[in-house]
C-alpha positions in Angstrom: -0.1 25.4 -28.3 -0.5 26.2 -24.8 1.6 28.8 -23.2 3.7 28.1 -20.1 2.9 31.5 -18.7 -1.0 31.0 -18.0 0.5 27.9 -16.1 0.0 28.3 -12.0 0.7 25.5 -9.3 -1.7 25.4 -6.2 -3.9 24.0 -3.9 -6.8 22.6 -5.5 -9.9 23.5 -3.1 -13.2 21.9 -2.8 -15.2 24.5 -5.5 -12.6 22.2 -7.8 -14.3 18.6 -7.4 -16.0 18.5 -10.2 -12.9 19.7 -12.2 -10.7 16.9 -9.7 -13.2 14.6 -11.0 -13.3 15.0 -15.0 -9.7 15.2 -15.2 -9.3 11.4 -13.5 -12.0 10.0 -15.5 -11.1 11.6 -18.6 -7.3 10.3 -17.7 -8.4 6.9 -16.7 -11.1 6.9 -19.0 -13.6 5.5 -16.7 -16.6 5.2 -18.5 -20.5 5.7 -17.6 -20.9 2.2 -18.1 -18.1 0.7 -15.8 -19.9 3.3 -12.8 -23.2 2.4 -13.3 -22.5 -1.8 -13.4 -21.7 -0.4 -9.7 -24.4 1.8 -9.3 -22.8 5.1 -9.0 -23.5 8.1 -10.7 -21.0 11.0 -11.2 -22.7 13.1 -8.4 -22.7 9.8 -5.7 -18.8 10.1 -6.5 -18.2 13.7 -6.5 -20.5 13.5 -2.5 -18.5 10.2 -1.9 -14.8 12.1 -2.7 -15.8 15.4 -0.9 -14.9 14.1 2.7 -11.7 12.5 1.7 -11.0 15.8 -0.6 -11.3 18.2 2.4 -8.7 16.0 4.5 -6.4 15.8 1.6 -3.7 17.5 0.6 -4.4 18.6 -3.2 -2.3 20.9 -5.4 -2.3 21.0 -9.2 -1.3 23.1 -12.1 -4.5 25.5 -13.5 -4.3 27.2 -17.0 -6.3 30.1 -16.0 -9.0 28.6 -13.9 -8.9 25.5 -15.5 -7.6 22.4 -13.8 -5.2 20.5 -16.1 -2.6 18.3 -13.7 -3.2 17.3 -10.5 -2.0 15.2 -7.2 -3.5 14.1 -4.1 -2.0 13.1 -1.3 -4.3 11.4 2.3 -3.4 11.9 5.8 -2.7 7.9 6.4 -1.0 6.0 9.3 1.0 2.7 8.9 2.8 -0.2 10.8 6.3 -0.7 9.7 7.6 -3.7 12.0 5.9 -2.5 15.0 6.1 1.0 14.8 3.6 3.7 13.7 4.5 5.8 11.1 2.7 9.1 9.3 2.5 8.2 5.8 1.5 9.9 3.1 -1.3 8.3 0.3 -0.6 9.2 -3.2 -3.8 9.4 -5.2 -5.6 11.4 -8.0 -3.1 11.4 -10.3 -3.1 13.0 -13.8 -2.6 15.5 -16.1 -4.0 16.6 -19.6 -2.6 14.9 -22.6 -2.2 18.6 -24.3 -0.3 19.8 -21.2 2.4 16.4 -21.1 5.9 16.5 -21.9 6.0 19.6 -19.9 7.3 18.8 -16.5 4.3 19.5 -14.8 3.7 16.1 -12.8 7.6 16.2 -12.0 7.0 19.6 -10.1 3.4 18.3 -8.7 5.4 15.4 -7.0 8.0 17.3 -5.7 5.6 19.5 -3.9 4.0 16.8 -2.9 7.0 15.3 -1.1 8.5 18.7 0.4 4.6 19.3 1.9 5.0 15.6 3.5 8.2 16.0 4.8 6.8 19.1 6.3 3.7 17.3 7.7 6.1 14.6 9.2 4.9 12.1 6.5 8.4 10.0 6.3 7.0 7.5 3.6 4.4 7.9 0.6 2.5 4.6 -0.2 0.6 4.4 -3.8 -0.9 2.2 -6.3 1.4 2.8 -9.8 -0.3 3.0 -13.0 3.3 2.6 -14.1 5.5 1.0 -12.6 8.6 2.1 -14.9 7.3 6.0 -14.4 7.4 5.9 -10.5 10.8 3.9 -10.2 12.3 7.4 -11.8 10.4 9.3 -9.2 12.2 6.7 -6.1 9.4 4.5 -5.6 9.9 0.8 -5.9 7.7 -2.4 -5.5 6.2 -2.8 -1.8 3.9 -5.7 -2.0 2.3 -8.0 -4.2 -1.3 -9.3 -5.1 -2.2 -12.9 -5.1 -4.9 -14.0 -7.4 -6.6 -17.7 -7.2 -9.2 -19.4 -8.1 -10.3 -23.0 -6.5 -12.6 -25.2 -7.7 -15.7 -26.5 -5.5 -14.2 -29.7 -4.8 -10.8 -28.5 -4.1 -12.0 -26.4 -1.1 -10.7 -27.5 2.3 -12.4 -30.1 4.5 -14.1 -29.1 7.4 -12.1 -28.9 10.6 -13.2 -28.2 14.1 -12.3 -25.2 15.6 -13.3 -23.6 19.0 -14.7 -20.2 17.8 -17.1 -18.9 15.4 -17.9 -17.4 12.7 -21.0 -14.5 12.1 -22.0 -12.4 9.5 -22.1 -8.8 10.1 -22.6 -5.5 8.8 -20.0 -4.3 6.2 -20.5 -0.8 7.7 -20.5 -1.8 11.1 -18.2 -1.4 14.2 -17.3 -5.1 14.3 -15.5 -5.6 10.8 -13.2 -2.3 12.1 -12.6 -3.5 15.1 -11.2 -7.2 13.5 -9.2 -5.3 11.0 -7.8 -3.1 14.0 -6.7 -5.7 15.9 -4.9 -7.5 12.4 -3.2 -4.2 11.3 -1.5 -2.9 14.6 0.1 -6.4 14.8 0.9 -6.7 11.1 3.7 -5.0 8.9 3.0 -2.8 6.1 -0.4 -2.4 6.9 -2.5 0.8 6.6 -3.9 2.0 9.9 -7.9 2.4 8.7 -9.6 5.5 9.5 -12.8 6.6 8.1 -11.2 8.1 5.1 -9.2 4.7 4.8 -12.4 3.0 4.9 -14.0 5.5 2.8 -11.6 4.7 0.0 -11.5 0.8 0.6 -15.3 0.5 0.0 -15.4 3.0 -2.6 -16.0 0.6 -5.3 -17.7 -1.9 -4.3 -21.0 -2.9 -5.5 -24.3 -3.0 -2.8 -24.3 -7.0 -2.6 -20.9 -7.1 -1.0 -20.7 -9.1 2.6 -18.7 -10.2 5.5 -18.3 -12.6 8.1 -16.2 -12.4 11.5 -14.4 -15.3 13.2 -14.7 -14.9 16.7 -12.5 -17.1 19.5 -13.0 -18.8 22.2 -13.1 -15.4 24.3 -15.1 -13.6 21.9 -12.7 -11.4 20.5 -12.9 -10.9 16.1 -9.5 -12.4 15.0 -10.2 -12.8 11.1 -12.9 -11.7 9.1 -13.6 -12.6 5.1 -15.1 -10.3 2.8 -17.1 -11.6 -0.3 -20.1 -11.5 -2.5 -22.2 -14.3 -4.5 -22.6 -13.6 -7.8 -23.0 -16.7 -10.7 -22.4 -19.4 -8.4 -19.0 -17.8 -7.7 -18.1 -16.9 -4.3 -15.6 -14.1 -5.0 -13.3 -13.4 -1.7 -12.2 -9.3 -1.8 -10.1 -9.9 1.0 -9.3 -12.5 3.9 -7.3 -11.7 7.2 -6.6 -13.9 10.2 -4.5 -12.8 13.6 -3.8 -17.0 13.6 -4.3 -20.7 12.2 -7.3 -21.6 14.3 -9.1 -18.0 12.5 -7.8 -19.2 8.8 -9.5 -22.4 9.4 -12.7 -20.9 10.9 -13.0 -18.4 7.6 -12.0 -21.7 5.5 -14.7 -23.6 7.0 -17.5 -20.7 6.6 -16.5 -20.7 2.5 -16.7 -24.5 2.4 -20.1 -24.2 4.2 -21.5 -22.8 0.5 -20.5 -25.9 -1.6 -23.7 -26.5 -2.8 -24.2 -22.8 -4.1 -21.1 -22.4 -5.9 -19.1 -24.0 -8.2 -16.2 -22.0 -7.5 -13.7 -19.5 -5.4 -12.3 -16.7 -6.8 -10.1 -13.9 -4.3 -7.2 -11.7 -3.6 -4.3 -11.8 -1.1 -2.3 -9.8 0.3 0.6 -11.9 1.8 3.6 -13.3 0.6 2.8 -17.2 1.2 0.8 -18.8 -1.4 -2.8 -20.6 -0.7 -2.1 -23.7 -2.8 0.7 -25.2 -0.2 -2.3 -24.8 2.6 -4.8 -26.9 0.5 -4.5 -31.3 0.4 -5.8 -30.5 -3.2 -2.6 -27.9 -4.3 -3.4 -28.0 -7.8 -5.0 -24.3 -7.7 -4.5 -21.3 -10.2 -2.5 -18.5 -8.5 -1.5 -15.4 -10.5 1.0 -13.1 -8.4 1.6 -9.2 -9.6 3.2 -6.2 -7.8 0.4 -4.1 -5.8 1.8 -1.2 -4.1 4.7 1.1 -4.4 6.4 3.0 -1.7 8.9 5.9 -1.2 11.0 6.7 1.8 10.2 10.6 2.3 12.7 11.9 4.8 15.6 9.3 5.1 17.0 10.6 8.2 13.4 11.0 9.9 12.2 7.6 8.9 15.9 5.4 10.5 15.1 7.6 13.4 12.1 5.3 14.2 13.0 2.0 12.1 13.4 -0.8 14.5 16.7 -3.0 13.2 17.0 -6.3 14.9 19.0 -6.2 17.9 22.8 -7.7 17.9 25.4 -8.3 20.2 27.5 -5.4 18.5 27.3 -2.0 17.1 27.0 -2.1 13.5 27.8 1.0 11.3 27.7 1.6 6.9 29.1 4.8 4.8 27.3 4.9 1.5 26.0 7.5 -0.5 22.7 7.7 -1.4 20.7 8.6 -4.8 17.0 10.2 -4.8 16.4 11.9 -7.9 13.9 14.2 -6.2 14.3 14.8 -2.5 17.6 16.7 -1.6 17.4 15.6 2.0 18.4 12.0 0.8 20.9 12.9 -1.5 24.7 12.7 -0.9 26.7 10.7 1.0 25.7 9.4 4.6 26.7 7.3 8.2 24.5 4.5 9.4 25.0 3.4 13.4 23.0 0.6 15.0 23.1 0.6 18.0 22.7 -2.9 20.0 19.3 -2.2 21.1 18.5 -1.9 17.3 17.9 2.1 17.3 19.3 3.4 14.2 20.8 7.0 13.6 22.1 8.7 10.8 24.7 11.4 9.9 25.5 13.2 6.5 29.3 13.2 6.2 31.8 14.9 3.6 33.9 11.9 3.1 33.7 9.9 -0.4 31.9 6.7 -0.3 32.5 3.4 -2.6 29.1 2.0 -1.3 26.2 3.5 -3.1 22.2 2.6 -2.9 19.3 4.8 -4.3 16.1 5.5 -2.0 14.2 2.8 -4.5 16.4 0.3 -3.4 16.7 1.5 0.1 12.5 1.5 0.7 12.0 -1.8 -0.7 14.7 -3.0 1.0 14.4 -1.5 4.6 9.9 -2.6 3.9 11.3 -6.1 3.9 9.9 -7.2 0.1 13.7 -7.5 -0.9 16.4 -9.0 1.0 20.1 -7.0 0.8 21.7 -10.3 -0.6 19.6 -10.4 -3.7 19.6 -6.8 -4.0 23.2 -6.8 -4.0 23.2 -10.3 -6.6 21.3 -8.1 -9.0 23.2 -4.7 -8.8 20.8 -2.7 -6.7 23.1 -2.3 -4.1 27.1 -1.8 -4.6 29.0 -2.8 -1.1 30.9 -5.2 0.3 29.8 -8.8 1.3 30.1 -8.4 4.9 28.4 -4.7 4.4 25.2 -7.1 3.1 25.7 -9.6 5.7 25.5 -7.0 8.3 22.2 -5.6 6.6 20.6 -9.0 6.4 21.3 -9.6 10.1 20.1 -6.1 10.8 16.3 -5.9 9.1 13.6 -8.1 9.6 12.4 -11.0 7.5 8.7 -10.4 6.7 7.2 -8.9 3.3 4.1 -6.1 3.7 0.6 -6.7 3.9 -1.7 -3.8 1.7 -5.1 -4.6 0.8 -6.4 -0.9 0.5 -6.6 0.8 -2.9 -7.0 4.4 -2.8 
């Protein structure tokens, strides 16, 4: 049995990578097979990781010297309806089967959030490997994953458009420079720096490829990434700033009829491929992707952009976080007209209540207050959610990372 008192909780430091390492592959149980299908080899990983592990923020539990739970968190930037926010990437993940059932993840992730409220980090993004388990932590469904696949002769005609598209290096300064452009005008998304990008590729085999759509004045706004592989064009990710780009990407797809016999890809937005197709009768698959957690709730309204209205608008509730202290108890929303948000902790009971689950997905945009209030998530009155639903913007986030 292992005792409690050799337990210690702290930073996990670069001599610790290989230890980082075997616990998530023992945990995920990532197999030599699965990496070399890939071509990796555990020291192109642990080379690969390094970088991102010296910008991170890692802390884990050690039995002596021995690594047994761990937590990672990246330095990572988003864009929440216009604004750029400091947000914290949850990652690495795991702990020992023989040290569970002891509270130590529980303590790993409330470290975790106190060090990003410190850092100024006023939401935490992550991919869940269960859903159920992070809900009792305050996260909640961000964004979902759209899976299709289109047959060869239900790929869209060929339309004219005035730009172009080029291939281009999948390392190169062009593909950053299109996604740059997309992500600073497009909610939810993660603001790509080299770690960003360092994680985004990590997986992917050599043969990988993509191609830019260029307009009129030359600037990249769309680009699709893909590989060939048994007359399969598989599509990792597609972006487009506007119509005329979708269609330029569509067209370039098209353009390999004769060597496929299929389309297989991923999306990242809310609206469905088949209703953009003459031929809608395409397999889509949707499943949540990412969760997210507001860190600091007073830090975060402080730069969340409501809609602007004609009137103040104010809402007493208390709120419920089963981790963070900051965000629980009971609390004073003002609007102003402008749409600049403030809020004060008060003393006085409150009937309306909502927990920081409900109040990330909510104020993200991936659930609207009406049908959060219909299903139970949120208990206020109906002009309380009519006042919210005028107050937040109507568009769902866009993540295609995975980190």
């Amino acid at each position: 049995m292992n005792n409690k008192k050799n337990l210690k909780m702290k930073p996990v430091g670069s001599e610790y990578m290989e230890q980082y390492n075997a616990l998530l592959r023992y945990v995920f149980q990532v197999t030599e097979q699965e990496l070399s299908s890939i071509g990796w080899q555990e020291r192109e990983i642990i080379r690969a990781k390094f970088p991102t592990m010296e910008k991170a923020d890692v802390i884990g539990w050690f039995d002596n010297d021995t690594l047994v739970s761990q937590v990672a968190v990246y330095p990572m930037h988003v864009r929440i309806f216009g604004q750029t926010y400091a947000m914290g990437g949850l990652t690495g993940v795991g702990t020992y089967p023989e040290y569970s059932n002891m509270g130590l993840m529980h303590k790993l992730l409330e470290q975790a959030l106190k060090n990003m409220k410190e850092r100024g980090q006023d939401i935490c993004y992550l991919y869940p490997y269960s859903i159920p388990y992070y809900r009792r932590k305050g996260w909640e469904i961000i964004s979902d994953k759209i899976s299709y696949e289109i047959k060869d002769y239900q790929l869209p005609k060929n339309h004219q458009v005035p730009g172009d598209v080029r291939r281009v290096d999948t390392e190169g300064e062009e593909l950053k420079e299109t996604y740059k452009r997309y992500a600073m005008r497009t909610h939810g998304a993660i603001l790509r720096d080299d770690l960003a990008w360092n994680e985004y590729w990590l997986w992917d085999s050599d043969d990988i490829m993509a191609a830019v759509y260029y307009n009129e004045k030359n600037e990249p706004d769309g680009y699709v990434i893909y590989w060939i592989a048994k007359e399969v064009f598989h599509i990792k990710d597609m972006i487009f700033n506007n119509e005329e780009a979708r269609t330029g990407l569509w067209n370039f797809v098209a353009a390999h009829f004769s060597m496929i016999n299929q389309v297989e890809g991923d999306t990242y937005t809310d609206e469905p491929l088949a209703f953009l197709l003459e031929d809608a009768s395409i397999k889509e698959v949707i499943s949540p992707y990412y969760m997210g957690r507001i860190v600091d709730f007073v830090s975060f309204i402080e730069k969340y952009p409501f809609k602007p209205s004609v009137l103040d608008r104010e809402w007493k509730f208390r709120l419920v976080d089963p981790i963070m202290e900051c965000n629980q108890g009971n609390f004073h929303l003002i609007i102003s007209r402008d749409g600049h948000g403030q809020v004060m902790r008060i003393m006085e009971p409150c009937e309306d209540t909502i927990n920081i689950q409900t109040m990330t997905t909510m104020l993200m945009g991936y659930k609207r207050p009406e049908y959060l209030a219909k299903i139970g998530r949120i208990q206020a009155a109906e002009w309380t959610i009519d006042m919210l639903e005028d107050a937040i913007e109507q568009q769902t986030p866009y993540i295609s990372d995975y980190f």
